[in-house]
PARO-761186 format. One record per atom (N, C-alpha, C): x, y, z; atom name. Coordinates in steps of 0.02 Angstrom, whole numbers, plus 50000, padded with zeros to 5 digits. Atoms other than C-alpha are relative to their C-alpha. Layout:
<nodes>
     X     Y     Z  a
     X     Y     Z CA
...
</nodes>
This chain:
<nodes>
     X     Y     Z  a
 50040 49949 50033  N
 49963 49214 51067 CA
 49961 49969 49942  C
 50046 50017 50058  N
 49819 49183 50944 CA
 49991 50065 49962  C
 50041 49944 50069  N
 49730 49274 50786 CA
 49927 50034 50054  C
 50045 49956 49954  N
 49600 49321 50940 CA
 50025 50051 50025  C
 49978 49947 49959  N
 49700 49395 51051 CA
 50047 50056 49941  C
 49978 49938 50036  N
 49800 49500 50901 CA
 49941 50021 49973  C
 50063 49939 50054  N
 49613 49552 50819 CA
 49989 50038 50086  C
 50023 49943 49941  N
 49587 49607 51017 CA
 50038 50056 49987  C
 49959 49963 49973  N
 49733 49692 51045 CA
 50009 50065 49921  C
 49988 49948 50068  N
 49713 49786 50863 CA
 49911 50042 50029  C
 50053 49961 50010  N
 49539 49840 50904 CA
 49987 50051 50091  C
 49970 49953 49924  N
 49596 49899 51093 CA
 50017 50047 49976  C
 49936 49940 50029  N
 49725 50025 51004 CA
 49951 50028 49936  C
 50022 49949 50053  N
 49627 50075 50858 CA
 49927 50048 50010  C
 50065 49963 49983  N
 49468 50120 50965 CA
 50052 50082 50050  C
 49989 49964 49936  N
 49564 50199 51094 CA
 50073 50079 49963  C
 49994 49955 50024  N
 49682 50313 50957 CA
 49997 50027 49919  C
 50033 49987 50059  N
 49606 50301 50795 CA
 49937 50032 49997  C
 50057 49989 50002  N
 49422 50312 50833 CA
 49979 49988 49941  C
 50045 50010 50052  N
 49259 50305 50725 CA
 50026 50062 49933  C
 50017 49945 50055  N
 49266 50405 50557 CA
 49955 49971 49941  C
 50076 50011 50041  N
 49129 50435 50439 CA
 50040 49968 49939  C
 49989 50012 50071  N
 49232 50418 50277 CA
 50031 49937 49988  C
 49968 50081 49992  N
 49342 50262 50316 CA
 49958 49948 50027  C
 50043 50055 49986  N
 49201 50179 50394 CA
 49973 49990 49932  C
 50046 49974 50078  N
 49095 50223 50224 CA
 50047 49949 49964  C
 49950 50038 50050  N
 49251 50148 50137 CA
 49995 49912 49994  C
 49996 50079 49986  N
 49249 49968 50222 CA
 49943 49970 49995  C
 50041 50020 50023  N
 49079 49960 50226 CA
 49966 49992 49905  C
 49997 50013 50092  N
 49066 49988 50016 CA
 50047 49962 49980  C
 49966 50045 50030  N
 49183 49880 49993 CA
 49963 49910 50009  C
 50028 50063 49988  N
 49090 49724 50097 CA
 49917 50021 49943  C
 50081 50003 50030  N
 48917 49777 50016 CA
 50027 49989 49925  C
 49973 50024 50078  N
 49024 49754 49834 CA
 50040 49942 49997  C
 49983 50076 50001  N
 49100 49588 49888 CA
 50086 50021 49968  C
 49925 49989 50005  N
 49291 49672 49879 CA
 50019 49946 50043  C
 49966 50051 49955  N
 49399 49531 49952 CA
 50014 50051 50080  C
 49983 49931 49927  N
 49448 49615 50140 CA
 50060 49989 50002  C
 49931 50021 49972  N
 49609 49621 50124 CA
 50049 50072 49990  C
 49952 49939 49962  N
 49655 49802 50152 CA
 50011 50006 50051  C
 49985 50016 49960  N
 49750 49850 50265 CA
 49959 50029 50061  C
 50058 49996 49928  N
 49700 49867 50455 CA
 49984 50082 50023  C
 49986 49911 49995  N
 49667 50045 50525 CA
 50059 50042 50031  C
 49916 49945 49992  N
 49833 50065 50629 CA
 50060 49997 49938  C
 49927 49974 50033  N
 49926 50028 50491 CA
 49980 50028 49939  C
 50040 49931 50033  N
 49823 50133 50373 CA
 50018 50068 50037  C
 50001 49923 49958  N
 49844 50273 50515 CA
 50105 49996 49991  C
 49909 50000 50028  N
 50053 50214 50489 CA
 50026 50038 49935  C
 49980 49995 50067  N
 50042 50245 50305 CA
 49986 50090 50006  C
 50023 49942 49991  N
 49963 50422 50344 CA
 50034 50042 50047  C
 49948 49969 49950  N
 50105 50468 50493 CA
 50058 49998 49936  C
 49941 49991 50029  N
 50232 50425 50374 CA
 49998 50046 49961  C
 50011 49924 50058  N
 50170 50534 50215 CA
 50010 50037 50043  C
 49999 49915 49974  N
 50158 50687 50347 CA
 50068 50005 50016  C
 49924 49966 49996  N
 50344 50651 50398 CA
 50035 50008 49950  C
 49966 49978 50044  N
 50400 50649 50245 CA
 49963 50048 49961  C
 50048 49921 50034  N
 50295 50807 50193 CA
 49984 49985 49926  C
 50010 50030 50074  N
 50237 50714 50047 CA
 49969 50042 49936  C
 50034 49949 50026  N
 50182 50815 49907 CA
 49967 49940 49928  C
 50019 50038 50028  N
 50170 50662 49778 CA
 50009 49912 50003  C
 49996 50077 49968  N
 50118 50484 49820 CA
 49981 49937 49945  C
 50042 50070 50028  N
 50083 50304 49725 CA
 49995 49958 50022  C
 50038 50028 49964  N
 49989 50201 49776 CA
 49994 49945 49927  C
 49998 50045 50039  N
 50011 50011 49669 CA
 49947 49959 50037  C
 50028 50033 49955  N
 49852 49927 49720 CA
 49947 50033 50034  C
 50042 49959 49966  N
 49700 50036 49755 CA
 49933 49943 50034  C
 50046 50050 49963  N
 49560 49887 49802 CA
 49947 50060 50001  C
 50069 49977 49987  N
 49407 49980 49895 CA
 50042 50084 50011  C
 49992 49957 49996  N
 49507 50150 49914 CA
 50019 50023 50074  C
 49999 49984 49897  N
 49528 50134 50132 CA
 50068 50012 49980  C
 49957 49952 49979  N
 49711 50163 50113 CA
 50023 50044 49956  C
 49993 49958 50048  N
 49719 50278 49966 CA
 49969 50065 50047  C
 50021 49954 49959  N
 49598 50381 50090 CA
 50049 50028 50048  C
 49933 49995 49945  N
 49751 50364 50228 CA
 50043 50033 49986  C
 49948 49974 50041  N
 49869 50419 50107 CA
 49996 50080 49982  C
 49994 49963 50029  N
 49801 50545 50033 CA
 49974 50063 50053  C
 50021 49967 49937  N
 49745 50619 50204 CA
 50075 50033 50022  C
 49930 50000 49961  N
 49943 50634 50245 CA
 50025 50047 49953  C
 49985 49973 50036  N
 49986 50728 50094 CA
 50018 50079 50007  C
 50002 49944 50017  N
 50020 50921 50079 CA
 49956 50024 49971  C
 50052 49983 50025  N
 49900 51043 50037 CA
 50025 50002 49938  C
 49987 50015 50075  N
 49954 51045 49857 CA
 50022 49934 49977  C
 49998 50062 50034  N
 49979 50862 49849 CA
 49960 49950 49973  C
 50033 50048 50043  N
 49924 50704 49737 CA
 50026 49925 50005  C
 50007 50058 50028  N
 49887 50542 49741 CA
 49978 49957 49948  C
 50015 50017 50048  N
 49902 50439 49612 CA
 50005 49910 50002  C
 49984 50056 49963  N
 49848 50272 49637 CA
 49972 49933 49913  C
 50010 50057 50071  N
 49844 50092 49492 CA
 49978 49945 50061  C
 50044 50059 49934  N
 49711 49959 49515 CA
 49971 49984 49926  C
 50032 50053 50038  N
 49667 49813 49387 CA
 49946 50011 49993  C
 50047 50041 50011  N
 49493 49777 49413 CA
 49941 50076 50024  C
 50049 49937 50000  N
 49367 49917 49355 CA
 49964 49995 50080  C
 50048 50003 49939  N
 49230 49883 49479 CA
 50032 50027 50069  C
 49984 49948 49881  N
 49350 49902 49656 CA
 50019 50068 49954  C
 49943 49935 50020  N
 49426 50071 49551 CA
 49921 50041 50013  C
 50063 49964 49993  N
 49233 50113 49552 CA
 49980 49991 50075  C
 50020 49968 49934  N
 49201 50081 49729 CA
 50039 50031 50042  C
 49951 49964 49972  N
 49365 50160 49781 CA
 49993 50083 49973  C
 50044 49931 50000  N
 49288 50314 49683 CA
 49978 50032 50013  C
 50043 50004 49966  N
 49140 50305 49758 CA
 50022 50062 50082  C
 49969 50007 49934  N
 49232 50318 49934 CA
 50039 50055 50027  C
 49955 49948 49983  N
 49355 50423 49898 CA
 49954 50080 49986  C
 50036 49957 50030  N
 49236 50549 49824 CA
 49947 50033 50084  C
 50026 49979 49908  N
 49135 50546 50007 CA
 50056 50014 50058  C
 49949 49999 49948  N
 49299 50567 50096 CA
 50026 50079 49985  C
 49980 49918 50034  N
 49305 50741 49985 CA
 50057 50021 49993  C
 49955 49990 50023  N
 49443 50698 49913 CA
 50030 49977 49923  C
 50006 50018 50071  N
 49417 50661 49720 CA
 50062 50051 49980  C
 49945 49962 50044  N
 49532 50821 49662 CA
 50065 49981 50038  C
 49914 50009 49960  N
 49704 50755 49767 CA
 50000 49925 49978  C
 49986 50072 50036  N
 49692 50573 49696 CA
 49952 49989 49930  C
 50005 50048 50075  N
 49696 50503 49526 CA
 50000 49931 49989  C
 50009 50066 50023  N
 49634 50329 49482 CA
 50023 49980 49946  C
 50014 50052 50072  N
 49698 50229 49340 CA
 49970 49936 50004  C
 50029 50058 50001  N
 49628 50083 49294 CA
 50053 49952 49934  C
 49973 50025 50049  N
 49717 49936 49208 CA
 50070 49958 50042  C
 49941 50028 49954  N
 49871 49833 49243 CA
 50058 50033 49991  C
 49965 49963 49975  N
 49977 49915 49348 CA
 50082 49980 49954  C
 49938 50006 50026  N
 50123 49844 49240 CA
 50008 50052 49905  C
 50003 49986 50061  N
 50052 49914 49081 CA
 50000 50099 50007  C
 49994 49893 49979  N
 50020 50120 49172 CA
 50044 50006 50027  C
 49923 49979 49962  N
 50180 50110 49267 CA
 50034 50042 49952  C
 49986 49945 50029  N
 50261 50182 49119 CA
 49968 50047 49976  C
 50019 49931 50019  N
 50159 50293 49065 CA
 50000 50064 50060  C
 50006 49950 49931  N
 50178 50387 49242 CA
 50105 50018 49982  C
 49938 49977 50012  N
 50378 50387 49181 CA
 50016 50098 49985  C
 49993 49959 50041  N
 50357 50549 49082 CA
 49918 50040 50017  C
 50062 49970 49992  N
 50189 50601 49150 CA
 50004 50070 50043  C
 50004 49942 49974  N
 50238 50745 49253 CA
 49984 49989 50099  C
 49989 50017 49939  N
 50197 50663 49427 CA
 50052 49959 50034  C
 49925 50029 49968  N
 50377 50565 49455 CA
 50040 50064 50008  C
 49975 50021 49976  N
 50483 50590 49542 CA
 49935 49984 50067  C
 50056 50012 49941  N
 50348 50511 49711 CA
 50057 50018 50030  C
 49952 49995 49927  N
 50393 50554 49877 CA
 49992 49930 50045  C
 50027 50063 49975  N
 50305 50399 49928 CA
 49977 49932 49952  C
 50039 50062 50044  N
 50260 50216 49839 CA
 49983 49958 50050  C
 50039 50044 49946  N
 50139 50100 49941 CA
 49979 49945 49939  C
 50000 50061 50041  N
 50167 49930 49846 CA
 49949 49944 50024  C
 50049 50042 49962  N
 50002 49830 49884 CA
 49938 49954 49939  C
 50018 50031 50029  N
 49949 49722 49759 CA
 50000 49949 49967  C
 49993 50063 49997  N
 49984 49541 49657 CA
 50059 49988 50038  C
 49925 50010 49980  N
 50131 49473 49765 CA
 50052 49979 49941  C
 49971 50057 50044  N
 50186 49353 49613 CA
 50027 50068 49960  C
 49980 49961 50025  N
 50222 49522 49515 CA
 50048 50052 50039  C
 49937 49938 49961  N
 50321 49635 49668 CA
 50069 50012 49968  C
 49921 49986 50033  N
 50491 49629 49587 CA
 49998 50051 49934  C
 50034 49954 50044  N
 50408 49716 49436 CA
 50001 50050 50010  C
 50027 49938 49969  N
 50320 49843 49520 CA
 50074 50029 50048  C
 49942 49981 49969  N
 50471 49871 49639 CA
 50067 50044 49945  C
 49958 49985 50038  N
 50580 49894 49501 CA
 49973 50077 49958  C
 50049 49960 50045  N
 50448 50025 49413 CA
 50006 50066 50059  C
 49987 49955 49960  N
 50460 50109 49584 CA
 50045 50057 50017  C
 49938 49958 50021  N
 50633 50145 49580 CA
 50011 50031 49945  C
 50002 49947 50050  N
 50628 50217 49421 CA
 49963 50070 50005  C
 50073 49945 50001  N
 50475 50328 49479 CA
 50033 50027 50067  C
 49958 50003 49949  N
 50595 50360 49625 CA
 50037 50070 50009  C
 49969 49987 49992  N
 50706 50493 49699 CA
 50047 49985 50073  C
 49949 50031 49938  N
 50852 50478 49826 CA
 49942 50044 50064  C
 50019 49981 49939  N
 50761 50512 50006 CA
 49897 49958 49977  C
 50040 50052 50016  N
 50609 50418 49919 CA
 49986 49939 50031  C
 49998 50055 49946  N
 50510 50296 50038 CA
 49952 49937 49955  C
 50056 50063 50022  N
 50454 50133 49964 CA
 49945 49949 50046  C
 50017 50049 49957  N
 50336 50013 50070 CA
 49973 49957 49967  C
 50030 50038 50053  N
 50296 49858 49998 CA
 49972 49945 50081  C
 50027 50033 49937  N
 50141 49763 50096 CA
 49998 49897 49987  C
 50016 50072 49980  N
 50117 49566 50155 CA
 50063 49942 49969  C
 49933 50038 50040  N
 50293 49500 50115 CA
 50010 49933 50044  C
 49988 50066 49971  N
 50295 49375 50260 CA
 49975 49944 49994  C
 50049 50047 50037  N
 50148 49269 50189 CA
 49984 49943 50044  C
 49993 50044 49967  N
 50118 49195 50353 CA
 50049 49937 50033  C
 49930 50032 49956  N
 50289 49138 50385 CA
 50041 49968 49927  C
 50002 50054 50042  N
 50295 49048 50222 CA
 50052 50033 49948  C
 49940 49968 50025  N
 50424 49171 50153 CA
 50068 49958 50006  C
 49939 50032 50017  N
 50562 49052 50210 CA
 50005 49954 49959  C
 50003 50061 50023  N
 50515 48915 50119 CA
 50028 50005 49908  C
 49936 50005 50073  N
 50623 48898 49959 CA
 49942 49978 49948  C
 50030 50068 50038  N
 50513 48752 49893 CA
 49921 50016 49971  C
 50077 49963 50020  N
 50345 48857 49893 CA
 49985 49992 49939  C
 50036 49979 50071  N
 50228 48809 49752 CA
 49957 50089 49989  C
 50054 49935 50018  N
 50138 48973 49787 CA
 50039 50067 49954  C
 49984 49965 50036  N
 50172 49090 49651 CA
 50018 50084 50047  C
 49979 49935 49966  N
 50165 49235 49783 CA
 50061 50021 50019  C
 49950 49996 49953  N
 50275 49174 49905 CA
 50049 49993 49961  C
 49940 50013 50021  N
 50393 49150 49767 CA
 50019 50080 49966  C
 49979 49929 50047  N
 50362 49337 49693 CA
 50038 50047 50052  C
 49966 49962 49917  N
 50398 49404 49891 CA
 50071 49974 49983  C
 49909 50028 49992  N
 50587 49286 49889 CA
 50007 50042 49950  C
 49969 49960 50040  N
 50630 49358 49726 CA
 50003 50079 50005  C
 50009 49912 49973  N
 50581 49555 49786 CA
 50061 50011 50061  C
 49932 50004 49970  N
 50697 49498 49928 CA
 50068 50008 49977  C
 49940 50009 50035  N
 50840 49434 49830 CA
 50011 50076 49939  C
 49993 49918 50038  N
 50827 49609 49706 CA
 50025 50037 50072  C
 50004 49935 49969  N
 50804 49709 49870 CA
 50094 49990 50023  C
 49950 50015 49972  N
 50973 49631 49965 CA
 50064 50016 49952  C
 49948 49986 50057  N
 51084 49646 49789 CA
 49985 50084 49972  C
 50016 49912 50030  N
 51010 49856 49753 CA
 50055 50039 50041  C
 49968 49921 49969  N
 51144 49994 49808 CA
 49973 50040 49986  C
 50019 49923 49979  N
 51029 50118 49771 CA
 49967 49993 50060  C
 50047 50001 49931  N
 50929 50080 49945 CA
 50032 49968 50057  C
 50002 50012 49922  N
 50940 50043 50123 CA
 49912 49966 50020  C
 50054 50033 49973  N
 50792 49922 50199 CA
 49988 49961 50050  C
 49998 50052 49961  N
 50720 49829 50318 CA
 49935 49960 50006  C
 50058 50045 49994  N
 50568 49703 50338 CA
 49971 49996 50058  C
 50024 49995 49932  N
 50455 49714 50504 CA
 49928 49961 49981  C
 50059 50040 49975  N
 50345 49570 50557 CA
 49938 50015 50014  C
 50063 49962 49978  N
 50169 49625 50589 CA
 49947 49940 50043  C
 50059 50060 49966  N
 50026 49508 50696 CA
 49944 50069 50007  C
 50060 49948 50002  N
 49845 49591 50696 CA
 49932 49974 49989  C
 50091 50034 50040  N
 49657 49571 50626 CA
 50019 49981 49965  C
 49989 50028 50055  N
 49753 49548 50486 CA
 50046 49924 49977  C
 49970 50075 49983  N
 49827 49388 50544 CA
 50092 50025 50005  C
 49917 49991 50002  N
 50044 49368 50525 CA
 50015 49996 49936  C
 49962 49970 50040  N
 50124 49453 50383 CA
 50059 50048 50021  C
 49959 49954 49985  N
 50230 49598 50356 CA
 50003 50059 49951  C
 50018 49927 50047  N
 50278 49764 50291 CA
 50082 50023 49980  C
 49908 49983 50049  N
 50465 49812 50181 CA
 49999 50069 50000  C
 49991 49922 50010  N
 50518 49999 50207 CA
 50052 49981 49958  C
 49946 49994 50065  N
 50640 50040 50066 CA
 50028 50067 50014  C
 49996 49930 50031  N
 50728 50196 50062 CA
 50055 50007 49936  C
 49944 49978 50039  N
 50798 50265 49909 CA
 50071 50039 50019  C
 49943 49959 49973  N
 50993 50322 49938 CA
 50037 50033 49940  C
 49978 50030 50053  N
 51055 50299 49761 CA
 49985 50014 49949  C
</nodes>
């Protein structure tokens, strides 16, 4: 198997039960015309993140990691009619074309943008009136996940689903010795996740457009 045949076999399945849409197309394309890196995620597992919110009848979601706004759109599509997304994202500019995006997706009043590092607004969401989430979609520096993970569970209740994205790092997760600051922030998110009794987890391999990574369900028990 190659990175061909998984971008085929992703764009077989996402024509054939995703289809075209105006607002997520709108999304990917404002993001390439603003020179966002492409590294949200793909559309089935955007359409994943948006099955799961509806089974867990989500009413409040975060979202660590907003980029161009494509799966904040997913998310916040899955939600309850009285629900909110509330999503943290560093770097003004993508928070402005994830605005943009989300705003044509006609859904500006159900998600909230901050702007800033996500380590510095994490608490202020402690005491803000939107914790306890029903959902956290962990998608942003790897080298910081243990952080954010930890910020999660606090922002947490028991039946609470965490997903934290691209932990396999191309395989490079086993490697102990890794200079890459990522792959070393993924082991340590490991080593927290395996020593936590408040949760139950498991890690699932992914191959796609988006090459070989992976994706960490969490559930809070605890």
């Amino acid at each position: 198997m190659t990175d061909t045949k998984w971008a085929a076999v992703d764009q077989y399945l996402n024509e054939l039960l995703i289809g075209r849409d105006a607002a997520l197309d709108g999304a990917v394309q404002a993001s390439v015309a603003a020179g966002l890196p492409p590294i949200a995620v793909a559309p089935n597992q955007g359409k994943l993140l948006h099955l799961l919110a509806r089974m867990l009848r989500a009413h409040s979601i975060l979202e660590i990691g907003t980029l161009g706004g494509y799966s904040t759109i997913w998310l916040a599509r899955g939600l309850e009619p009285d629900g909110k997304v509330v999503t943290l994202e560093i770097d003004r500019k993508h928070a402005d074309v994830a605005a943009a995006s989300i705003a044509n997706a006609g859904l500006s009043d159900t998600v909230e943008i901050h702007v800033g590092k996500a380590i510095d607004t994490l608490p202020q969401l402690e005491h803000s009136g939107d914790a306890p989430f029903d959902l956290v979609f962990i998608d942003a520096d790897k080298k910081s996940i243990p952080e954010y993970f930890e910020w999660a569970l606090r922002l947490s209740r028991i039946g609470t689903l965490i997903i934290v994205d691209n932990v396999i790092r191309d395989g490079a997760v086993v490697d102990a010795d890794s200079p890459d600051a990522d792959v070393q922030g993924v082991r340590r998110f490991n080593e927290i996740l395996a020593r936590e009794p408040r949760v139950t987890a498991t890690t699932i391999q992914t191959v796609g457009s988006k090459g070989y990574d992976g994706l960490a369900f969490v559930l809070v028990t605890g």
